[in-house]
C-alpha positions in Angstrom: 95.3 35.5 133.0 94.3 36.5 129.1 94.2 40.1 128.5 90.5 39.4 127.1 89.6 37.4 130.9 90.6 40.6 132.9 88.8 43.2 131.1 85.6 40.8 130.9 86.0 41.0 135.2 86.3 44.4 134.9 83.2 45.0 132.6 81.3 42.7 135.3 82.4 44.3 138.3 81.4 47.9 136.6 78.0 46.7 135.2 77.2 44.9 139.3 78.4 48.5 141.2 75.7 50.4 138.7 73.0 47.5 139.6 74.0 47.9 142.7 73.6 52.0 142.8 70.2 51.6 140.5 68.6 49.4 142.9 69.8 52.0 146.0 68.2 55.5 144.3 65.0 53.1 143.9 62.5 54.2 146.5 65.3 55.5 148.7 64.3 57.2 151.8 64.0 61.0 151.8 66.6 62.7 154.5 64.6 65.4 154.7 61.4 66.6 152.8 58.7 65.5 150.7 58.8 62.3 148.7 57.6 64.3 146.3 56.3 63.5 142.2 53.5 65.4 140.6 50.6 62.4 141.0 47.4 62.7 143.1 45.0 59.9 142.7 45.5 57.8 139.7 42.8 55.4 138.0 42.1 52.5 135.9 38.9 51.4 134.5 38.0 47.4 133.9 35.1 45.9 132.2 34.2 43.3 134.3 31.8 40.3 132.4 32.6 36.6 131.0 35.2 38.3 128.2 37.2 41.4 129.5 35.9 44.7 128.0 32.9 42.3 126.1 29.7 42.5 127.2 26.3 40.8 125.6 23.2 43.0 124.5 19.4 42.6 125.3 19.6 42.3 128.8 21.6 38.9 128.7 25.0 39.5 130.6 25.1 41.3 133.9 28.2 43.7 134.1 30.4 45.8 136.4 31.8 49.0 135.7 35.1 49.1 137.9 37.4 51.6 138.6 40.2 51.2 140.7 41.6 54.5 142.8 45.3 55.0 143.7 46.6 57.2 146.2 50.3 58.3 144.4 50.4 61.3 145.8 51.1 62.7 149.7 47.8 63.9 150.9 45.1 61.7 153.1 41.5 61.6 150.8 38.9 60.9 153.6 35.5 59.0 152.8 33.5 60.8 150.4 36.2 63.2 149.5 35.2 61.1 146.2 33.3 61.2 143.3 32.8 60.1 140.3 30.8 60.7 137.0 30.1 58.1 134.1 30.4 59.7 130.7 30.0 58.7 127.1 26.9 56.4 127.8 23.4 56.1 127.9 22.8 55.7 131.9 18.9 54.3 130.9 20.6 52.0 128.3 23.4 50.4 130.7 20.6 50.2 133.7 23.0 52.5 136.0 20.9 52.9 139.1 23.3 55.7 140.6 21.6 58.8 140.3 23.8 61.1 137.4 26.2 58.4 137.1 27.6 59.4 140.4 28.9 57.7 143.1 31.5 58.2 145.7 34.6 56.5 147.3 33.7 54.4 151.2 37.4 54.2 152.2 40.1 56.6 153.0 42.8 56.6 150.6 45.9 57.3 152.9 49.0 59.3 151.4 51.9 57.9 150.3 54.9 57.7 153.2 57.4 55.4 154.3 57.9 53.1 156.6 61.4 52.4 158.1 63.6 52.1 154.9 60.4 50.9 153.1 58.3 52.6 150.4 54.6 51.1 151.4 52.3 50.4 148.0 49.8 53.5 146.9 46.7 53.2 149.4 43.9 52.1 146.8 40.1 51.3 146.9 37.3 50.3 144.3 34.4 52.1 143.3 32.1 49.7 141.4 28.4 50.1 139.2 26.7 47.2 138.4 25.4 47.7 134.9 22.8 45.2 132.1 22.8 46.7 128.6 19.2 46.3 128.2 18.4 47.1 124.0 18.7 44.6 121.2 21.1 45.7 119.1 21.0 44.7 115.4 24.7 44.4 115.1 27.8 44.3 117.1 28.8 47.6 118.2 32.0 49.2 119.9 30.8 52.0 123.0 33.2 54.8 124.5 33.0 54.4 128.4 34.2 57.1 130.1 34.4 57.8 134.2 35.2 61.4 135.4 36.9 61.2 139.1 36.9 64.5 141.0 38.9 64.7 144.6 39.7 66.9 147.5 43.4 67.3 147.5 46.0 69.7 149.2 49.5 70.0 148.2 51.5 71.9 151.2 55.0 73.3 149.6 57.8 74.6 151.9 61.0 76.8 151.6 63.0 78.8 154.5 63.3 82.7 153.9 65.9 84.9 154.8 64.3 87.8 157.3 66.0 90.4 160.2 64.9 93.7 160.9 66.5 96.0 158.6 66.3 94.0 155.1 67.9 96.4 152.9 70.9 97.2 154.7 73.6 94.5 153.6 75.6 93.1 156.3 78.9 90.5 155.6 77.5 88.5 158.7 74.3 87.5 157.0 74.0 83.6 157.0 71.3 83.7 154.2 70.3 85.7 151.3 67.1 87.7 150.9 67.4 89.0 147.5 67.1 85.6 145.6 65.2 82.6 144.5 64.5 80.1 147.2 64.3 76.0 146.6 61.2 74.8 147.6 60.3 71.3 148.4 56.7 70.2 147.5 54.8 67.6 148.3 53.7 64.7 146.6 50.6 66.6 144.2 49.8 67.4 141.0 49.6 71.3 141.6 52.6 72.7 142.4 54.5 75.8 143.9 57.4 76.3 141.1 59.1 79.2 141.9 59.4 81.6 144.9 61.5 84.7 144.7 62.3 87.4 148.1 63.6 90.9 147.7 63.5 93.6 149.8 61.2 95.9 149.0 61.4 98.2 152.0 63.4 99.0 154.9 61.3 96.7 156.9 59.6 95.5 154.2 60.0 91.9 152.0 58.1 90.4 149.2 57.6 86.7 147.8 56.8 86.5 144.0 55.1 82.9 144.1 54.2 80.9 141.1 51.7 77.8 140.8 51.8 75.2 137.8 48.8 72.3 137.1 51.8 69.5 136.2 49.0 66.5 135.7 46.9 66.3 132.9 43.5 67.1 134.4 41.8 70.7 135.7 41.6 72.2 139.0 38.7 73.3 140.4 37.5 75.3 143.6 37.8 73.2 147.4 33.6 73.7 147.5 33.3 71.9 144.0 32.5 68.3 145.1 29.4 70.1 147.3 27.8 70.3 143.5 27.2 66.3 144.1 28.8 65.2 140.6 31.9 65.2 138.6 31.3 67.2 135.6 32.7 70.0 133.9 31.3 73.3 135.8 33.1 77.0 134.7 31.9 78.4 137.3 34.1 76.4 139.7 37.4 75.5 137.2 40.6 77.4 137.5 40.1 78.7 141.2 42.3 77.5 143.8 42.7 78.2 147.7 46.1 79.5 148.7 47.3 80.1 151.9 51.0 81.7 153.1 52.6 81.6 156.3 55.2 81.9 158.9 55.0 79.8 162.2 52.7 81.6 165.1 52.2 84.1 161.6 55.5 85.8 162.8 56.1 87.8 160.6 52.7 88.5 159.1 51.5 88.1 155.4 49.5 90.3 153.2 48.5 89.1 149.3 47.1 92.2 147.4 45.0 89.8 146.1 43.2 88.8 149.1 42.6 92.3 150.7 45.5 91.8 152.7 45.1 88.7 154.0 47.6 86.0 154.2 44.8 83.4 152.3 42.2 83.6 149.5 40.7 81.7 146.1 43.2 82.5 143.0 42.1 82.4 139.6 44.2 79.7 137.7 45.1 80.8 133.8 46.3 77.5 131.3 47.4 75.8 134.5 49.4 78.7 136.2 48.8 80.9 139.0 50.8 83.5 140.5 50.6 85.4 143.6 52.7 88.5 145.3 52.8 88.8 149.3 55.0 90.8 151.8 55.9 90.5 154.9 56.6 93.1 157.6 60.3 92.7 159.6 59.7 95.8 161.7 60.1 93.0 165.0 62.3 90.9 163.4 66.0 90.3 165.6 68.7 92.9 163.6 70.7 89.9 162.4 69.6 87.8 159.5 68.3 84.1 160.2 66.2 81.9 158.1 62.4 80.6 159.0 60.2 78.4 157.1 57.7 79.6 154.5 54.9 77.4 154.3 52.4 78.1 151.2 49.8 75.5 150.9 46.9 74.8 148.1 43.9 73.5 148.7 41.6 72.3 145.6 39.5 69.7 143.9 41.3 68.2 141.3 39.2 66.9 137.8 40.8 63.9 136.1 39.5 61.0 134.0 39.9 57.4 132.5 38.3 55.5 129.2 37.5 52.4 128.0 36.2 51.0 124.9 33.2 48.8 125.3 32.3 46.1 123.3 28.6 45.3 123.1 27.9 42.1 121.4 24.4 41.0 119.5 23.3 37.7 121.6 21.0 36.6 119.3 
């Protein structure tokens, strides 16, 4: 066999074992933990009428406004946990009989999971207007369309901390570190825990540094927002976010500064971080050092949106 043959086998073999590795990592299982990614619900918008993203003028071509809802992320949005604003247009002009623009989502948008070995498709529903551009326009004319989606969405993040009675007396036995930055895993979201330091701070005494970062490209708002009945900007309700931190059977308990003490509270987000100090009391904690789950989640209503450009044609 040619030289030129057995290196053209080799190259084959090499490029078929890194198809075959590639097509493995694809949607692969988790062992243990989240699936993870920072996406929530994502959208598209369509222009529905005879020509895609063409409508007529003067009342001529009946239209639908559709936007189409993926759940990408791992938290279940029940009915109504929905809504969403039209923006950039004349609601008279287009006919829209929703009062504001607003209207809300009729099916539950299940999180993302598994099933067997078997990544199952985003959960997804349709929220749809019905729209008739009613004025005669002189001219052809291009329109911004613009639909604001607001939802109710919880990211839960986890990471085991190191805790025994004593915490600052060091010990060659100890299994696990306190003094250190933990991993956390987080759930499928787009707000996220990033970072979660323990140190001793005490004899009997540790606390968690925890940091919070908006990674998607829209703005978190308070849990109570959607209660307002539209999806529009509102400063009295952006940047705040519920946190909670806890232990199982809240064993050890937590204390935030920030929340009088208690282990729960709203936190006011600044350019998409947040970042919150608790401790924990050891005082009943076994003498020898064992790890136990720290589970901090965020609960929120998360502002996003998607556009369109319109084109309104003269029918006469």
């Amino acid at each position: 066999m040619h030289k030129k043959s057995i290196f053209t086998i080799i190259f084959l073999i090499i490029i078929l074992t890194l198809a075959g590795c590639n097509s493995q990592k694809k949607d692969k299982v988790p062992a243990v933990g989240f699936i993870g990614g920072t996406e929530g619900l994502s959208a598209k918008l369509e222009i529905v009428s005879s020509q895609l993203n063409e409508i007529l003028d003067d009342g001529v071509e009946p239209f639908q406004i559709s936007l189409n809802l993926q759940n990408k992320g791992e938290h279940t949005v029940n009915k109504d946990e929905v809504l969403t604003t039209l923006a950039g247009i004349d609601l008279n002009a287009f006919q829209i009989k929703e009062k504001d623009g607003t209207s809300a989502n009729f099916d539950q948008l299940d999180k993302l999971r598994f099933e067997g070995n078997t990544k199952l498709p985003p959960s997804e529903t349709v929220i749809v207007y019905d729209a008739n551009y009613k004025y005669d326009e002189p001219t052809n004319k291009v329109q911004d369309l613009a639909v604001n989606y607001c939802y109710k969405y919880t990211t839960t993040a986890a990471a085991d901390a190191c805790l025994k009675k004593e915490v600052t007396k060091p010990s060659k036995e100890e299994r696990c570190k306190i003094n250190e930055q933990k991993v956390v895993g987080n759930s499928g979201a787009p707000v996220s825990v990033i970072l979660l330091n323990e140190r001793p701070s005490e004899m009997n005494t540790v606390t968690f540094a925890i940091q919070i970062e908006n990674k998607g490209k829209g703005d978190i708002y308070a849990p109570d927002f959607l209660s307002k009945g539209k999806c529009i900007e509102d400063l009295e309700s952006k940047n705040k976010i519920h946190v909670k931190v806890e232990f199982p059977d809240s064993d050890p308990v937590i204390k935030c500064a920030k929340f009088d003490d208690s282990n729960e509270g709203i936190l006011g987000v600044i350019q998409n971080k947040a970042s919150l100090t608790c401790t924990a009391d050891t005082s009943n904690m076994q003498d020898t050092a064992f790890t136990k789950s720290l589970r901090i989640t965020l609960s929120y209503v998360y502002k996003d949106d998607v556009s369109a450009k319109l084109t309104i044609k003269s029918a006469a």
